[in-house]
C-alpha positions in Angstrom: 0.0 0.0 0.0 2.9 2.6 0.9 4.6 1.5 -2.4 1.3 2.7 -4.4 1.0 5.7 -2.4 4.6 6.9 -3.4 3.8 5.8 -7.3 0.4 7.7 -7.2 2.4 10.8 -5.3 5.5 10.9 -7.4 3.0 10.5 -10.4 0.9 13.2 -9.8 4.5 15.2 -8.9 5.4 14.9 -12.6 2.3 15.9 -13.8 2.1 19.1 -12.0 5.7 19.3 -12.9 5.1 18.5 -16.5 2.3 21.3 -17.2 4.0 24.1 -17.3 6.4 23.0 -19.8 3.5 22.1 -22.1 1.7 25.6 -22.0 5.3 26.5 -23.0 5.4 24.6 -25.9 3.5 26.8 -28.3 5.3 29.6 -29.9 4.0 32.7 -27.9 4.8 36.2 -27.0 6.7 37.6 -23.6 4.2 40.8 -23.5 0.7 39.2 -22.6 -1.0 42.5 -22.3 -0.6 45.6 -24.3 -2.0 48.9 -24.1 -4.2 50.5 -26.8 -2.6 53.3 -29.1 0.7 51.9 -27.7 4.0 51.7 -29.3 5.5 48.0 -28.2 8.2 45.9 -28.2 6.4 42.1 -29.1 8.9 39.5 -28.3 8.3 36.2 -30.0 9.8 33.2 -28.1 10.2 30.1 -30.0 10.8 27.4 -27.6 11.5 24.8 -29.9 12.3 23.4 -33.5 10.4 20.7 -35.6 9.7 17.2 -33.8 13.7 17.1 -33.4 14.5 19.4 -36.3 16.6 22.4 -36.0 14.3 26.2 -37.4 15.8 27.8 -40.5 13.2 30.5 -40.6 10.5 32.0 -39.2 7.6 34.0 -41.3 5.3 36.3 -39.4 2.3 37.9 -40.5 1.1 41.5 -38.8 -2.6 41.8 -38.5 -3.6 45.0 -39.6 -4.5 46.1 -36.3 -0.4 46.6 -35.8 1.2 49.4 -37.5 4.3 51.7 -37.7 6.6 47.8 -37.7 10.0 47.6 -38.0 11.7 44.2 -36.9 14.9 43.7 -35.2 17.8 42.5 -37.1 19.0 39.3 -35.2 22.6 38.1 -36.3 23.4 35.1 -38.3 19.7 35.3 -39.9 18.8 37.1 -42.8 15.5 39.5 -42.3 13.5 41.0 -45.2 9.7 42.6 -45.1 7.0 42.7 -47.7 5.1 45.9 -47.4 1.3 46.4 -48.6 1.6 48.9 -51.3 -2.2 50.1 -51.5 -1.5 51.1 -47.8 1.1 53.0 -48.9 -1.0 55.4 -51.8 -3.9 55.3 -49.2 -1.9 56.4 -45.7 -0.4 59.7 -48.1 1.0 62.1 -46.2 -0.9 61.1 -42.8 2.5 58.5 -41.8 2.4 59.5 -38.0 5.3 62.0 -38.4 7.7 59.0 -38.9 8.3 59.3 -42.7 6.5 56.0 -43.1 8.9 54.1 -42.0 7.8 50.3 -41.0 4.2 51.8 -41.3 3.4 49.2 -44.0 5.1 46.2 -43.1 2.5 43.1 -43.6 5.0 40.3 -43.0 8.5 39.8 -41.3 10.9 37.3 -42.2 14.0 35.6 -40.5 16.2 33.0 -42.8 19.3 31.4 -43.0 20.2 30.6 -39.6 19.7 28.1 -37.5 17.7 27.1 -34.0 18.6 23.9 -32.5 15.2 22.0 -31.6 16.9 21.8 -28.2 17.4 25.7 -27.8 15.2 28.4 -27.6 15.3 31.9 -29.1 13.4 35.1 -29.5 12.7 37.2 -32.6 11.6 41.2 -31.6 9.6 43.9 -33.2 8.2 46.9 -32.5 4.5 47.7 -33.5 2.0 50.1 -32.4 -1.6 49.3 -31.7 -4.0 51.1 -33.7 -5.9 53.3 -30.8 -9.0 52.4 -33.1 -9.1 48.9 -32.3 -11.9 47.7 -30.8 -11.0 44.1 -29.9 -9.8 42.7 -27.0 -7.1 40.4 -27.8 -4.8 40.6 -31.2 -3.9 37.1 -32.7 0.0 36.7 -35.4 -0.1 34.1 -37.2 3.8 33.1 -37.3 5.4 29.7 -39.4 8.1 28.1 -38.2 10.1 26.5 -40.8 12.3 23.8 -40.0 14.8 21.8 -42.0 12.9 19.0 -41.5 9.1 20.7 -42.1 6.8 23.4 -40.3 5.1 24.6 -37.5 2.0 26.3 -39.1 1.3 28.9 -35.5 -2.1 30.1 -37.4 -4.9 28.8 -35.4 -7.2 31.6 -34.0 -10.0 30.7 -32.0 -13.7 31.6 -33.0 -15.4 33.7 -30.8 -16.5 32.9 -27.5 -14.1 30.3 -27.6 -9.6 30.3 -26.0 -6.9 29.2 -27.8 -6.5 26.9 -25.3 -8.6 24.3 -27.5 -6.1 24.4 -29.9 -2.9 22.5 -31.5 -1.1 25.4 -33.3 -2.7 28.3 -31.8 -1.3 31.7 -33.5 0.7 33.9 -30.8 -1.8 36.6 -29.5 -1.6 39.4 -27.0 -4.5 40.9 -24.5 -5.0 44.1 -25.1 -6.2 46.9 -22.7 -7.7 50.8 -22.5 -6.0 53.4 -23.4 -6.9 55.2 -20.1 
């Protein structure tokens, strides 16, 4: 009887242990609230490759509710951006007093280096949120390719429903008043 106690004890130990490190598993960000009309630093933490394969590249896609983007160079990976050019005729002259710069940026890519599966890493921009956004929580969709396949982060949850219920929930971030 003690011997099943201990099994059933150190079981549930590893459990509670163990549950933490799979919330951890998905690809999420470090800021899990924002502020509304806010310029912020969204840090993506990858926290794995590919079902043992190492990440060559990582594709993320802005939601237009995120504006004014500009990615940080990370060293050893090569970063481009595609922009949306019928934001650009449309936004004119009305750029925020910035010169436009990053005010267009639709996707972010990292390539060419290389993230162990056993490592973890963490790939920065800076966004702001539009101060007209009336939503409560902002969902990026992010890939994660591997040398060895993908991690397609995309899922976003219908409403009244939490990513929780997920398998390859897209990073999101809460987001708060203004006031």
């Amino acid at each position: 009887m003690k011997s099943l106690r201990l099994s059933l004890q150190a079981g549930l130990a590893a459990a509670v242990l163990a549950a933490p490190l799979c919330a951890q598993a998905h690809v999420s960000f470090e800021n899990k609230e924002v502020k509304i009309g806010s310029t912020v630093k969204f840090v993506l933490v990858i926290p794995h490759g590919c079902t043992g394969s190492p990440t060559v590249a990582l594709k993320v896609s802005v939601p237009p509710e995120l504006t004014e983007v500009k990615p940080q160079p990370k060293p050893g990976w090569s970063l481009s951006t595609t922009i949306e050019e019928q934001r650009i005729a449309a936004a004119g002259s009305d750029l925020n007093g910035h010169g436009g710069h990053g005010a267009d940026v639709r996707e972010i890519s990292w390539s060419g280096g290389k993230l162990e599966d056993t490592h973890f890493d963490e790939f920065i921009f800076r966004a702001k949120v539009r101060s007209s956004f009336t939503g409560s929580e902002i969902f990026v969709p992010v890939v994660q390719q591997c040398s060895a396949g993908a991690q397609r982060w995309i899922e976003v949850p219908l409403s009244g429903r939490s990513a929780d219920d997920l398998t390859h929930p897209a990073p999101s971030v809460k987001i708060r008043s203004g006031s």
